[in-house]
C-alpha positions as CSV (number, residue, x, y, z in Angstrom):
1,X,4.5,51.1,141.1
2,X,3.9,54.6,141.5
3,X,4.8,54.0,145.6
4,X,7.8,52.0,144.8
5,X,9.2,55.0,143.0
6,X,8.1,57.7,145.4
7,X,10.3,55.7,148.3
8,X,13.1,56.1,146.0
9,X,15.8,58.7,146.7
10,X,16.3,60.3,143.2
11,X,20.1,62.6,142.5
12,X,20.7,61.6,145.9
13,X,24.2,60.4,147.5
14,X,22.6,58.3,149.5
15,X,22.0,55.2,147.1
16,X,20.5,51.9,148.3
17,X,23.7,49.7,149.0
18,X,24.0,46.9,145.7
19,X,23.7,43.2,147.2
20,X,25.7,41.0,148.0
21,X,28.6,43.2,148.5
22,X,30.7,40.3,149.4
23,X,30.9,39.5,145.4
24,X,32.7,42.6,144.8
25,X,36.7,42.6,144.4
26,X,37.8,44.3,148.0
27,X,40.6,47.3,147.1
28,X,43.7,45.0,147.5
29,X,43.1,42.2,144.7
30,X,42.5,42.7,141.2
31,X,39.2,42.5,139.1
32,X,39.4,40.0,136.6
33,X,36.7,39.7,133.2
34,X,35.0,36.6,134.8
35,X,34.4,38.4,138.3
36,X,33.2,41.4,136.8
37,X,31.1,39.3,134.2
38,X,29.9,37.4,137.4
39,X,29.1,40.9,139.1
40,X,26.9,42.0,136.0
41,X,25.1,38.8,134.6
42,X,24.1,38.8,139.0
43,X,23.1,42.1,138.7
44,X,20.7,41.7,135.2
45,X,19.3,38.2,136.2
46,X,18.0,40.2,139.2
47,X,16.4,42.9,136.8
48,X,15.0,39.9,135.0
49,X,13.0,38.8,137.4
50,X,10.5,41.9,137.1
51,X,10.3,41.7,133.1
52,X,6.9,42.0,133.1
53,X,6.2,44.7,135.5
54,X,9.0,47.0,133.3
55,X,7.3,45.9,130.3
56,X,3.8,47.4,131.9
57,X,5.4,50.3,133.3
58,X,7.1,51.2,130.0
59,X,3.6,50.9,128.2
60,X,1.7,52.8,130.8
61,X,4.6,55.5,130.3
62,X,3.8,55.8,126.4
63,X,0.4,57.8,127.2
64,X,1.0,59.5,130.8
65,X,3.1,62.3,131.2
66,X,3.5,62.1,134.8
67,X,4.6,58.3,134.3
68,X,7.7,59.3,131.8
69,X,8.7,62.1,134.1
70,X,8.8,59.6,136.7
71,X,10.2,56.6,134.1
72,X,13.5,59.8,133.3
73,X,14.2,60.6,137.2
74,X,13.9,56.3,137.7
75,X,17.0,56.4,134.8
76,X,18.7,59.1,136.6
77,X,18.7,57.3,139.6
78,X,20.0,54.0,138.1
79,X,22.5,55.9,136.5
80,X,23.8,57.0,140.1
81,X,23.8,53.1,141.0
82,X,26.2,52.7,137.3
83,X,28.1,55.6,138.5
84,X,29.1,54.3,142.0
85,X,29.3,51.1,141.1
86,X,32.0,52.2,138.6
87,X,33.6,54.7,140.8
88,X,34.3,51.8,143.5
89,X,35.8,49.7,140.4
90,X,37.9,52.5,139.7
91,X,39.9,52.5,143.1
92,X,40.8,48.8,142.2
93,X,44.6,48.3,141.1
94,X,44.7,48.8,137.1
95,X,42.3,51.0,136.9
96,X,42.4,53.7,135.0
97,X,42.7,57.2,136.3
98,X,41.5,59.2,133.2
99,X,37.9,57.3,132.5
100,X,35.0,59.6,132.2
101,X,33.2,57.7,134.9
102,X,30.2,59.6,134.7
103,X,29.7,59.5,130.9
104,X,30.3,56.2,130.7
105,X,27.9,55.1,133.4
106,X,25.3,57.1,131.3
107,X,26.2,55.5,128.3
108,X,25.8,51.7,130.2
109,X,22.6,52.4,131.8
110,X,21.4,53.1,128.8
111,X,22.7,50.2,127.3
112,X,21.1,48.0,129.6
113,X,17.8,49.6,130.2
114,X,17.8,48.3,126.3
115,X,19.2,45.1,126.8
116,X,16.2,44.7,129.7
117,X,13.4,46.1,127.1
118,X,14.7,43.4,124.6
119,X,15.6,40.4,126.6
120,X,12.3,38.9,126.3
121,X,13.9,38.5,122.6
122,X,16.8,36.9,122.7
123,X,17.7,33.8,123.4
124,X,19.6,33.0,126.7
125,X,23.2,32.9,124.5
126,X,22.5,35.9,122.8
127,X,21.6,37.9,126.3
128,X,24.8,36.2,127.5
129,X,27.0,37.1,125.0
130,X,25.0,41.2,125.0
131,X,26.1,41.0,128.7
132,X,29.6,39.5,127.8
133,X,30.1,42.4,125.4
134,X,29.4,44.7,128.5
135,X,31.4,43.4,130.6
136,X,34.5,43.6,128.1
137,X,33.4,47.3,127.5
138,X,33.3,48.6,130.4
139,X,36.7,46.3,131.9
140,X,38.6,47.8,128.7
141,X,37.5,51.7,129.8
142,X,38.0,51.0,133.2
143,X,40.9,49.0,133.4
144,X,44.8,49.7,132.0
145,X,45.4,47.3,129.2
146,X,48.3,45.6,131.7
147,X,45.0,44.8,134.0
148,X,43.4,43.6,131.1
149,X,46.3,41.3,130.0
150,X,46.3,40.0,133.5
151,X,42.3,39.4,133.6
152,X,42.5,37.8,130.3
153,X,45.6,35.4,131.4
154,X,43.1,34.3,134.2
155,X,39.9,34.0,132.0
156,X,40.6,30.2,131.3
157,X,41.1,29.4,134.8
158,X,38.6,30.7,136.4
159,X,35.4,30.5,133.7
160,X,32.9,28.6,135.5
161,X,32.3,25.3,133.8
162,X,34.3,25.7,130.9
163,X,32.4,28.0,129.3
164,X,33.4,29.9,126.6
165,X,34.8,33.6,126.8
166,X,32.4,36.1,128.0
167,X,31.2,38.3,125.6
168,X,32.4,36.4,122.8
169,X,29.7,36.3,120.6
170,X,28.1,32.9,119.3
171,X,26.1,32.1,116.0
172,X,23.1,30.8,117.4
173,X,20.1,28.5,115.3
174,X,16.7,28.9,115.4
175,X,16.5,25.9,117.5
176,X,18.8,27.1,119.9
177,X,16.8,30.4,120.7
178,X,13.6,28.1,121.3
């Protein structure tokens, strides 16, 4: 892990490009809640894929030093992913032109570094709905509340399979976390 980090470029400008670029809203067109739900739940079904290896890293960093230095400028760098991410969003029509884009890409990386540490917890509704409530956050800070009218307007027709609102959140049974 320790040569997986070192390769990473750390306060850098340069950032890794995100995949799949051709997800992302281009400048001309609206964002809408379900595309920018689409572009996170993407995004954190990728992180979930190395669960275990965070989970090992984080309890490695609990008695090494060296490993929670490493574990903070890891954070700072995903934070600079947050923050560009967010700053492309921003040039989008709607948007809004006072955000704190840098506090508020702090404030979601550390929201979902959380979100990752306790997803082996939840059930698959309740990690929906955490990522739902994202997705509404950081559309209402980012967005003008005309955009958000519009992106509501279209949430019915474009949720994929008739699911239910994004980020609304759910009562969920026993059962149903099994």
């Amino acid at each position: 892990m320790a040569n997986v980090f070192n390769n990473l470029q750390t306060r850098s400008t340069r950032i890794v490009p995100i995949r799949n670029r051709e997800r992302y809203p281009s400048a001309s067109e609206p964002l809408t809640l379900p595309r920018l739900h689409a572009i996170l739940s993407a995004a954190f079904a990728h992180d979930l894929r190395f669960l275990g290896a965070y989970r090992a890293w984080q309890q490695a960093a609990i008695s090494d030093a060296d490993l929670r230095c490493k574990q903070a400028r890891i954070q700072d760098w995903t934070t600079a992913r947050v923050t560009l991410l967010f700053e492309g969003l921003a040039r989008l029509p709607g948007a809004r032109r006072e955000a704190d884009i840098p506090a508020l890409a702090r404030a979601m990386d550390t929201y979902f570094w959380t979100l990752l540490a306790q997803a082996s917890l939840l059930s698959r509704r309740e990690l929906e709905g955490s990522v739902g409530a994202a997705t509404h956050l950081i559309f209402h800070a980012l967005f003008t509340d005309e955009a958000e009218a519009g992106a509501r307007d279209s949430l019915a027709t474009e949720a994929p399979g008739g699911a239910s609102s994004p980020g609304k959140p759910s009562r969920v049974t026993k059962e149903e976390r099994r």
